[in-house]
Biopython code that builds the backbone (N, CA, C, O; Angstrom):
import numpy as np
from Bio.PDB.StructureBuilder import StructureBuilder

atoms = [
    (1, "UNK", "N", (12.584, -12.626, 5.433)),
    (1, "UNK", "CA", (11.521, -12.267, 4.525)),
    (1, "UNK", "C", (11.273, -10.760, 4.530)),
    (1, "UNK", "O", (11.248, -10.135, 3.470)),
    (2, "UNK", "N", (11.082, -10.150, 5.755)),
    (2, "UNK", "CA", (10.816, -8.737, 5.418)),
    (2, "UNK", "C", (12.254, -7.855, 5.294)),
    (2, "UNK", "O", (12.077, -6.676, 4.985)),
    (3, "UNK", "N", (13.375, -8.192, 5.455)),
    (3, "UNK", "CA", (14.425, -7.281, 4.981)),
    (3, "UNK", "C", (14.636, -7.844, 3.699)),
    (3, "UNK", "O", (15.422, -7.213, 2.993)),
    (4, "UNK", "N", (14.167, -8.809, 3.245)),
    (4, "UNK", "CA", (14.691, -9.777, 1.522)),
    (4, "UNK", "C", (14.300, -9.215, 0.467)),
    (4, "UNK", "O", (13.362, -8.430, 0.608)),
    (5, "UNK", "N", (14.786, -9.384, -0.736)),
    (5, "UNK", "CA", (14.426, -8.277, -2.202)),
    (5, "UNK", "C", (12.731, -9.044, -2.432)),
    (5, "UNK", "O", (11.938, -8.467, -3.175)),
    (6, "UNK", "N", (12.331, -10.334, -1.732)),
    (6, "UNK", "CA", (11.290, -10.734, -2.599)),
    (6, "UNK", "C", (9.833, -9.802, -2.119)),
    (6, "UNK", "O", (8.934, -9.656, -2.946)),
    (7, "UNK", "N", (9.759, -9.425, -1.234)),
    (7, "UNK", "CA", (8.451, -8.421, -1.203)),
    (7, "UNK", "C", (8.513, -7.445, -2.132)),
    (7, "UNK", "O", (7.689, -7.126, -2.990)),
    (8, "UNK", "N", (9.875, -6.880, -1.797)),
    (8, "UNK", "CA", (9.922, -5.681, -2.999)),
    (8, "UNK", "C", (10.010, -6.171, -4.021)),
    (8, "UNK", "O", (9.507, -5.379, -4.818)),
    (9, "UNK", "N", (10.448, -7.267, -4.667)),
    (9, "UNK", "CA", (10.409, -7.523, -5.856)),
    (9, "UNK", "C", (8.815, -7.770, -6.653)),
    (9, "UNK", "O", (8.462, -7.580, -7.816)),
    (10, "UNK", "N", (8.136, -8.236, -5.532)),
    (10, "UNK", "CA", (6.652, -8.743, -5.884)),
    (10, "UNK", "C", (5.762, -7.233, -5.849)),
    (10, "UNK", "O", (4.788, -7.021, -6.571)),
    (11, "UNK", "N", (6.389, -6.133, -4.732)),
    (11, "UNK", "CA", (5.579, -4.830, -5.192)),
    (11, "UNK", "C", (6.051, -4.290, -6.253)),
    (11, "UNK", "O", (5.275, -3.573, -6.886)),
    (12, "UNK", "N", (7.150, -4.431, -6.655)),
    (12, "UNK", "CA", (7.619, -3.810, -7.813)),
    (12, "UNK", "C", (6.799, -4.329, -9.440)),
    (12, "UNK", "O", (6.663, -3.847, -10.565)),
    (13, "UNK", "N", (6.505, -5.268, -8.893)),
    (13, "UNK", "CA", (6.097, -6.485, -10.290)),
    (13, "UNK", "C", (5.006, -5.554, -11.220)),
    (13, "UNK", "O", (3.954, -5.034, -10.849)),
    (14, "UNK", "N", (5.608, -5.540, -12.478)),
    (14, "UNK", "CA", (4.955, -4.917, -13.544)),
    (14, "UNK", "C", (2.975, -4.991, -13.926)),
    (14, "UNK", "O", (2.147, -4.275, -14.490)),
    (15, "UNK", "N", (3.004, -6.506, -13.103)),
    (15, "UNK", "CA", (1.724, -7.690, -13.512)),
    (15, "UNK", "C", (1.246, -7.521, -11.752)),
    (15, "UNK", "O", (0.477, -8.443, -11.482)),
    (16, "UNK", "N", (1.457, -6.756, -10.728)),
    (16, "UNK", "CA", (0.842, -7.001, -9.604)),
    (16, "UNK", "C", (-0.170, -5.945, -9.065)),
    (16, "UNK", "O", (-0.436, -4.942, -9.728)),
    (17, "UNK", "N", (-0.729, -6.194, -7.846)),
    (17, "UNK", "CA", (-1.631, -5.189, -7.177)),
    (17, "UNK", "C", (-1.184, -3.646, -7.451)),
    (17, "UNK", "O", (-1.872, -2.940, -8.187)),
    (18, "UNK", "N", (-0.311, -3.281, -6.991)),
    (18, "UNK", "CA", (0.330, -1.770, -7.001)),
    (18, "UNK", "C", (-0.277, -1.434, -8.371)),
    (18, "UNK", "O", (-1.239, -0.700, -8.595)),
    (19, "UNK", "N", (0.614, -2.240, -9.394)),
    (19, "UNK", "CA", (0.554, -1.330, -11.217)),
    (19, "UNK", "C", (-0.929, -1.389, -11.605)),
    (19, "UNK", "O", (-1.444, -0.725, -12.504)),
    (20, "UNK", "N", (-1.519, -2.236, -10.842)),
    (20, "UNK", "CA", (-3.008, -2.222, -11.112)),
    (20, "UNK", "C", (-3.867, -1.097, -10.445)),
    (20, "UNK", "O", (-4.734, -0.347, -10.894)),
    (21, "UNK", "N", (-3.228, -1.279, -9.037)),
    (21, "UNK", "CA", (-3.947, 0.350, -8.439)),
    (21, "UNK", "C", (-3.383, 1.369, -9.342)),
    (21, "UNK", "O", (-4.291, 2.094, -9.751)),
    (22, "UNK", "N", (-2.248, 1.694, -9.800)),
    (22, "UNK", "CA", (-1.769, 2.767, -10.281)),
    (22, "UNK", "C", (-2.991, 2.821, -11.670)),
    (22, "UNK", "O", (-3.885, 3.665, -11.733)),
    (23, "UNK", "N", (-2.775, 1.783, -12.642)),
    (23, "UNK", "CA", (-3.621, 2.081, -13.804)),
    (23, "UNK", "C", (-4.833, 2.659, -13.586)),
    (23, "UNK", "O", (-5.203, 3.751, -14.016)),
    (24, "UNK", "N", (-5.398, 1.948, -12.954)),
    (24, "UNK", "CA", (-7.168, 2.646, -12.239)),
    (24, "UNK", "C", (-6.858, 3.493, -11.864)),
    (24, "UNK", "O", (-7.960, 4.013, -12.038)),
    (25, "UNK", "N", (-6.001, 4.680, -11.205)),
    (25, "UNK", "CA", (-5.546, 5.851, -10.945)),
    (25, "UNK", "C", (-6.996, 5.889, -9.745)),
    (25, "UNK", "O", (-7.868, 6.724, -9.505)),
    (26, "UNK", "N", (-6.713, 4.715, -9.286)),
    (26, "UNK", "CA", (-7.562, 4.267, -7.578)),
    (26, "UNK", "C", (-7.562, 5.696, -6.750)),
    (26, "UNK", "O", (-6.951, 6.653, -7.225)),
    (27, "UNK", "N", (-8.057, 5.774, -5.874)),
    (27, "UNK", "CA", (-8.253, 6.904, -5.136)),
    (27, "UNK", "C", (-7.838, 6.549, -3.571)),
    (27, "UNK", "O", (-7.952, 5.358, -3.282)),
    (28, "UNK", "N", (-7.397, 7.386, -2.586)),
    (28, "UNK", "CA", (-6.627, 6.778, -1.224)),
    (28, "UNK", "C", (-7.609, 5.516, -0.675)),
    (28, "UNK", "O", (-7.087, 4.406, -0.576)),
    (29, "UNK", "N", (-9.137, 5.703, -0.292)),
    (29, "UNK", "CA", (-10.111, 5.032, -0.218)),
    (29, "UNK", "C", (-9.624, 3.131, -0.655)),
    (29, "UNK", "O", (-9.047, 2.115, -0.266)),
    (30, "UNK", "N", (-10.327, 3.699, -1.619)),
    (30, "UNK", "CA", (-10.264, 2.350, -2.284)),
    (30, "UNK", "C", (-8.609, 1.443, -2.259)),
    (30, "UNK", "O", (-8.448, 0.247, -2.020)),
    (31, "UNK", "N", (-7.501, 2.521, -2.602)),
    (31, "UNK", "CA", (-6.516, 1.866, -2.693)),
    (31, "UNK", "C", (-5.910, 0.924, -1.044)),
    (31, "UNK", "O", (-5.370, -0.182, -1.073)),
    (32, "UNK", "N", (-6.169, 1.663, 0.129)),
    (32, "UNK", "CA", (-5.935, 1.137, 0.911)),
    (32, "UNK", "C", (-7.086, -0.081, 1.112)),
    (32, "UNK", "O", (-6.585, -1.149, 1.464)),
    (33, "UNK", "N", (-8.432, -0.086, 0.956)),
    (33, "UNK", "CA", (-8.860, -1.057, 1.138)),
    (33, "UNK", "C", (-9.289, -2.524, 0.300)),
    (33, "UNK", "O", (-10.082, -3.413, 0.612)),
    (34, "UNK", "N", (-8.113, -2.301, -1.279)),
    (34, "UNK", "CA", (-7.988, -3.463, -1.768)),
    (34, "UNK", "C", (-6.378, -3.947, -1.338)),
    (34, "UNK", "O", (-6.226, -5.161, -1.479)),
    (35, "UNK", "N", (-5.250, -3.269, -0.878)),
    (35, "UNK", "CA", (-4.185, -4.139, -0.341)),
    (35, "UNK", "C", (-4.758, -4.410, 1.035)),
    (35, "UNK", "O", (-4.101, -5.383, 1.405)),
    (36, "UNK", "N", (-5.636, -4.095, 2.037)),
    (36, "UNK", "CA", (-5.864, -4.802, 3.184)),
    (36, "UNK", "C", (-6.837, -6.022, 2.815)),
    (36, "UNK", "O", (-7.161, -6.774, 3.735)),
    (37, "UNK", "N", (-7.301, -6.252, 1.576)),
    (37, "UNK", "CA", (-8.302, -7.178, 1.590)),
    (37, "UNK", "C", (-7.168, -8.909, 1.014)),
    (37, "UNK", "O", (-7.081, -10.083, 1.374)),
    (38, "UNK", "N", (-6.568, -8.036, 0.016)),
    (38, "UNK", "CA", (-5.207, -8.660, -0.613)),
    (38, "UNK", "C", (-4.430, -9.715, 0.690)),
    (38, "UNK", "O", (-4.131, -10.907, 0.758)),
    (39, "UNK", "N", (-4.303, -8.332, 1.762)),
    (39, "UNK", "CA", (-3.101, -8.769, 2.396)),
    (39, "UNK", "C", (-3.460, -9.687, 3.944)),
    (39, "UNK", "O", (-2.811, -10.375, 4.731)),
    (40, "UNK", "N", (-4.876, -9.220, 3.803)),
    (40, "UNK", "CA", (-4.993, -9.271, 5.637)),
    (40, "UNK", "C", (-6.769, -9.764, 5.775)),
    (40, "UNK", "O", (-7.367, -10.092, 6.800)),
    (41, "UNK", "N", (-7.258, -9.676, 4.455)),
    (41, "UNK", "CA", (-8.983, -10.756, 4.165)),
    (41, "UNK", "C", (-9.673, -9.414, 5.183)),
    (41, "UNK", "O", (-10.740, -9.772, 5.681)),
    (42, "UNK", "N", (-9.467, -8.687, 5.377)),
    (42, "UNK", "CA", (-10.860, -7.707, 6.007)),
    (42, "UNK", "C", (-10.547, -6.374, 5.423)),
    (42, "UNK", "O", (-9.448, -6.118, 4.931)),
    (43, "UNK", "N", (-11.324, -5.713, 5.474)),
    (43, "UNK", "CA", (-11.417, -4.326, 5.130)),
    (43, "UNK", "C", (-11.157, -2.989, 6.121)),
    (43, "UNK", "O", (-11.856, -2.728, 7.100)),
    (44, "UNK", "N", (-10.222, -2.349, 5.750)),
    (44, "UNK", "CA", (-9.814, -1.579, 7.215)),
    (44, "UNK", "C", (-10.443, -0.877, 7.673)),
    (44, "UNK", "O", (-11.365, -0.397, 7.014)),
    (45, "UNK", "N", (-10.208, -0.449, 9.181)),
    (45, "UNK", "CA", (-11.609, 0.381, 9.830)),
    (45, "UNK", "C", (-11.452, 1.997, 9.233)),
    (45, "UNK", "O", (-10.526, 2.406, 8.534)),
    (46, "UNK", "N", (-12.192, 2.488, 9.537)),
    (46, "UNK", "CA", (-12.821, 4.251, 9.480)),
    (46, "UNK", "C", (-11.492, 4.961, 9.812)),
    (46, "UNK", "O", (-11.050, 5.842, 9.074)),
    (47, "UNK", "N", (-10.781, 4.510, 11.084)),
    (47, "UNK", "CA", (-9.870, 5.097, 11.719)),
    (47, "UNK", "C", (-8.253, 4.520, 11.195)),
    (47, "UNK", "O", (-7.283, 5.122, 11.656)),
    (48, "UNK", "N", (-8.040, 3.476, 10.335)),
    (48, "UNK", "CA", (-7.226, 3.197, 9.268)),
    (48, "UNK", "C", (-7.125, 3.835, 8.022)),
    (48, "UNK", "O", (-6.119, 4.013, 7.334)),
    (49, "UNK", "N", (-8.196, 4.130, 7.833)),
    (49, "UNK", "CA", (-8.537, 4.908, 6.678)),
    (49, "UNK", "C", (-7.747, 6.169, 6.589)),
    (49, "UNK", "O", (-6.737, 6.378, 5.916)),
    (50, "UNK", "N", (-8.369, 6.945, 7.364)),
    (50, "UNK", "CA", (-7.838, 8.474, 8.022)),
    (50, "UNK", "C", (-6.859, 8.320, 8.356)),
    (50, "UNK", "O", (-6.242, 9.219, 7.786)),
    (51, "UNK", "N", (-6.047, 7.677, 9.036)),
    (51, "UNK", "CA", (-4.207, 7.861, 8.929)),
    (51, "UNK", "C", (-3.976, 7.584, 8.149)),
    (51, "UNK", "O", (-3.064, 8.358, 7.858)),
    (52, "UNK", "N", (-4.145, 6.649, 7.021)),
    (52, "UNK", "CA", (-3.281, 6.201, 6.020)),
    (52, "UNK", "C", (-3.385, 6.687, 5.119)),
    (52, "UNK", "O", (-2.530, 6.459, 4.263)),
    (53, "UNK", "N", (-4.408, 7.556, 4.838)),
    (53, "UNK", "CA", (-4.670, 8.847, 3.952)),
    (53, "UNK", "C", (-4.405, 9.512, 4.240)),
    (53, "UNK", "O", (-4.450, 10.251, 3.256)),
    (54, "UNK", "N", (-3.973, 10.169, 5.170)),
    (54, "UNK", "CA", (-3.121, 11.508, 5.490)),
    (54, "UNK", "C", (-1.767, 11.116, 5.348)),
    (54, "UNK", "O", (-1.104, 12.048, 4.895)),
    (55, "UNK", "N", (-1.075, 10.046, 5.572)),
    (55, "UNK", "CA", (0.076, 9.402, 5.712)),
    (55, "UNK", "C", (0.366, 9.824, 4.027)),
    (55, "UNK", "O", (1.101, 10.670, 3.516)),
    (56, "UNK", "N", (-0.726, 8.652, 3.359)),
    (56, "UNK", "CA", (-0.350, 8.998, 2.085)),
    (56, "UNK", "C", (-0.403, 10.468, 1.062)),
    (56, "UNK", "O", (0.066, 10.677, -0.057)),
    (57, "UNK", "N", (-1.081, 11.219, 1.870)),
    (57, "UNK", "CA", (-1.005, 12.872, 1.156)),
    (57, "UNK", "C", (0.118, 13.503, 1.273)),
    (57, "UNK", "O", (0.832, 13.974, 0.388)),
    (58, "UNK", "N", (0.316, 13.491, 2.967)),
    (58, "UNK", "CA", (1.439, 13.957, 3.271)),
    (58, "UNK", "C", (2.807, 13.153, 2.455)),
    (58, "UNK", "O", (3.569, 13.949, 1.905)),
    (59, "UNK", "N", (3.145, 11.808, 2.341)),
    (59, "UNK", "CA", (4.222, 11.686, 1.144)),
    (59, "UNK", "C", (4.062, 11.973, -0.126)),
    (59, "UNK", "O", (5.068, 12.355, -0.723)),
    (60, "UNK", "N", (2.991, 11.888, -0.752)),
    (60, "UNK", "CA", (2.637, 12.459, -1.917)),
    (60, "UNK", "C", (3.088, 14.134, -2.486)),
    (60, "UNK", "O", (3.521, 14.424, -3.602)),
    (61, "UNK", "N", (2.828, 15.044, -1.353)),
    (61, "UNK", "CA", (3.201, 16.199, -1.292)),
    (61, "UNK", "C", (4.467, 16.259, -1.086)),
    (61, "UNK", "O", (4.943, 17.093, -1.857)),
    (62, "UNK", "N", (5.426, 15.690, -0.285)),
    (62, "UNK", "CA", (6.736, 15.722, -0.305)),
    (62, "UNK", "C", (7.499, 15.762, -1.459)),
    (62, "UNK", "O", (8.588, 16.320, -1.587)),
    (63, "UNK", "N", (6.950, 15.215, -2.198)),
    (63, "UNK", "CA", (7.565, 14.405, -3.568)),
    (63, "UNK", "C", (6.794, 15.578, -4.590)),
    (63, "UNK", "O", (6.457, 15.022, -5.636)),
    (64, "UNK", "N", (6.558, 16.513, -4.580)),
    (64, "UNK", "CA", (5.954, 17.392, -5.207)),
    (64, "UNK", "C", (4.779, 16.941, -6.419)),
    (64, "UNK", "O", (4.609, 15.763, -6.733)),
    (65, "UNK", "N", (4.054, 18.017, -6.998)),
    (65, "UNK", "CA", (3.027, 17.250, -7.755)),
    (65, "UNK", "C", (3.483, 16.456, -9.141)),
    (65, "UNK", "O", (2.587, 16.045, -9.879)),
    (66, "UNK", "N", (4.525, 16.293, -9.407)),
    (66, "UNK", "CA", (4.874, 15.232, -10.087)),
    (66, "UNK", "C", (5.431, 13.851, -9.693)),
    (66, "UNK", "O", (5.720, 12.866, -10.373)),
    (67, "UNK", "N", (5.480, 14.071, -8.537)),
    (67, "UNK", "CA", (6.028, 12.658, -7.734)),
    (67, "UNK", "C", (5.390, 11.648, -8.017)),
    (67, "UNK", "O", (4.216, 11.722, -7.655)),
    (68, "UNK", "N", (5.854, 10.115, -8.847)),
    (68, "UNK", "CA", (5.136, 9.379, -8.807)),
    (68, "UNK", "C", (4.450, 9.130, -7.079)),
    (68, "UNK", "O", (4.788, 9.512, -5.958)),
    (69, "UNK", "N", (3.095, 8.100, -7.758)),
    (69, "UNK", "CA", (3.050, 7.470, -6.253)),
    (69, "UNK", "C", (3.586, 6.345, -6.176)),
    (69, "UNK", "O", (3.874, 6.124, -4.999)),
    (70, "UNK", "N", (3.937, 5.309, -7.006)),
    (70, "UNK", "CA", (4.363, 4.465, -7.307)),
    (70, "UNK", "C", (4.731, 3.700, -5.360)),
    (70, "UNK", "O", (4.207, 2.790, -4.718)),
    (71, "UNK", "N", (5.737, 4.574, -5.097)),
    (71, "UNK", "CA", (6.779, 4.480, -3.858)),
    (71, "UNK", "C", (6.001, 4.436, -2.639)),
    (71, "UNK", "O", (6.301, 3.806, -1.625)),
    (72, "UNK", "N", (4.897, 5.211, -2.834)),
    (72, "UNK", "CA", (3.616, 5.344, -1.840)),
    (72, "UNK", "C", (3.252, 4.527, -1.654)),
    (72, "UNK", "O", (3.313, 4.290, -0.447)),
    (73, "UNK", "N", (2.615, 3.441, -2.459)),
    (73, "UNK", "CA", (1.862, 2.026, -2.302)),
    (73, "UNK", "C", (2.542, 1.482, -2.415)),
    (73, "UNK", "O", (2.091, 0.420, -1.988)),
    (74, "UNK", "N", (3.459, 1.314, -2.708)),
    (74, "UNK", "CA", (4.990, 0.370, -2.308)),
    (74, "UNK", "C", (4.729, 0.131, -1.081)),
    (74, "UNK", "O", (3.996, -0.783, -0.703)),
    (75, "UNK", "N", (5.542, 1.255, -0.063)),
    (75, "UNK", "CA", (5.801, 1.920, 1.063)),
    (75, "UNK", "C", (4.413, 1.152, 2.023)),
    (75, "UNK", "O", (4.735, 0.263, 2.812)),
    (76, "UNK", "N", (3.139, 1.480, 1.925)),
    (76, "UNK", "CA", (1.773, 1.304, 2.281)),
    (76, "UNK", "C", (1.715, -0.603, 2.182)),
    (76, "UNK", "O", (1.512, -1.505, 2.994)),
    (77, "UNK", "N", (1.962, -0.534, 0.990)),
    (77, "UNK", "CA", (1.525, -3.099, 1.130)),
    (77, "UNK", "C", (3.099, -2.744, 1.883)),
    (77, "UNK", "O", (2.742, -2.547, 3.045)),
    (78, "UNK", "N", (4.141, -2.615, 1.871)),
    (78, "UNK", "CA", (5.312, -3.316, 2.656)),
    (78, "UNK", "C", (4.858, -3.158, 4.017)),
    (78, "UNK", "O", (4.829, -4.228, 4.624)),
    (79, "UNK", "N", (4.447, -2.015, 4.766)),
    (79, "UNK", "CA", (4.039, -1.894, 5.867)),
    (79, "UNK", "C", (2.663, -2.840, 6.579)),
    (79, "UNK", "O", (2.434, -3.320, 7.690)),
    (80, "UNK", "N", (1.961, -2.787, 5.297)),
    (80, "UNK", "CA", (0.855, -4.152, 6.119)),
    (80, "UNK", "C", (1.305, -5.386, 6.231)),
    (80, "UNK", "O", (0.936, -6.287, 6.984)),
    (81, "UNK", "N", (2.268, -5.356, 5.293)),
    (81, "UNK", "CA", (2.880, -7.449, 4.841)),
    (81, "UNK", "C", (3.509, -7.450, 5.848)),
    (81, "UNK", "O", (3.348, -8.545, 6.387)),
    (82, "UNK", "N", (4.307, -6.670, 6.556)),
    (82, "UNK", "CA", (5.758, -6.480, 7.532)),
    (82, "UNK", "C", (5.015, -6.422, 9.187)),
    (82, "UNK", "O", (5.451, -6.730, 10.297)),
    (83, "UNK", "N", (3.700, -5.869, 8.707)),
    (83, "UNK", "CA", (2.836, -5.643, 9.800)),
    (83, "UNK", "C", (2.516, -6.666, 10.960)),
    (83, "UNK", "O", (2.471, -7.817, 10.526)),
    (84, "UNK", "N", (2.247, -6.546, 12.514)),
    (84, "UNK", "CA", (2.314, -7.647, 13.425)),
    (84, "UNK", "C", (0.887, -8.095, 12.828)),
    (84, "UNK", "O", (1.143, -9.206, 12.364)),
    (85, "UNK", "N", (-0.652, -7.806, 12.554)),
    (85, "UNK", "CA", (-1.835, -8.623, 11.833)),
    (85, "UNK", "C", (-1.082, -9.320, 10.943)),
    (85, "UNK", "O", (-1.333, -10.522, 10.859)),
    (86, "UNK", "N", (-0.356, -8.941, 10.365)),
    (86, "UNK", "CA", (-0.162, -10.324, 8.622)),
    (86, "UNK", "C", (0.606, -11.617, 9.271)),
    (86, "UNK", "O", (0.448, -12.833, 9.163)),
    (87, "UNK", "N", (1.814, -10.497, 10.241)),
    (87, "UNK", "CA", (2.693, -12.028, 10.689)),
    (87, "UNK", "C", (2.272, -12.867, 11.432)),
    (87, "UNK", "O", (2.690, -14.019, 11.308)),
    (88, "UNK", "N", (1.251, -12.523, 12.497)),
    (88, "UNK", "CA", (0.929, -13.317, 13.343)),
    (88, "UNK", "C", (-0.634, -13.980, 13.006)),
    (88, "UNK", "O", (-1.245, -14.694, 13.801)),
    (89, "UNK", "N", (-1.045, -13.649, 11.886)),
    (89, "UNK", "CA", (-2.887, -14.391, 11.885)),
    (89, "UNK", "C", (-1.948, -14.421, 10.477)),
    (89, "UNK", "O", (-0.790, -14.353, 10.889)),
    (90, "UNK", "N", (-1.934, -14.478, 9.296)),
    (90, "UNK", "CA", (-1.626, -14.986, 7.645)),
    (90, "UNK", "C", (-0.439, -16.129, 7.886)),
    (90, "UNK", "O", (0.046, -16.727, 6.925)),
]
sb = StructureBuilder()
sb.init_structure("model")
sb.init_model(0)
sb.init_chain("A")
sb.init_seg("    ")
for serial, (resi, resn, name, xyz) in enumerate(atoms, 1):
    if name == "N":
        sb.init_residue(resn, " ", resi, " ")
    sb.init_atom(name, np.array(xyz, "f"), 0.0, 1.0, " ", f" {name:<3s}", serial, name[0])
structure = sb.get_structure()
């Protein structure tokens, strides 16, 4: 399951969470704490927040200011779904 095309195929999905954060042009905040609610039923702590927003600036900037983020929140739900909370309590 987590090396298989179907996660990525389901983040990729035109009709899913990601293209929906993308449309709302969501903000780091919010975006991380509707795939943890999605993925994992709680809301992440203070100190989730702050890495995963820096995590996500810092790739954002890599990719210069035209870089989609697309790959970002890809990258971000594969890591919670793949995550030891999802596999071992979902």
């Amino acid at each position: 399951m987590i090396n298989g095309d179907t996660i990525n195929q389901k983040l990729a999905a035109k009709a899913g969470l990601i293209q929906t954060l993308l449309d709302s042009k969501s903000d780091n905040r919010n975006t991380i704490e509707r795939i943890y609610l999605a993925a994992l039923s709680r809301y992440p702590s203070d100190e989730e927040i702050r890495t995963l927003s820096q995590a996500m600036d810092t790739a954002s900037a890599r990719g210069g200011p035209d870089s989609p983020r697309r790959p970002v929140l890809e990258d971000l739900a594969w890591a919670v779904l793949t995550g030891r909370e999802f596999l071992f309590n979902h």
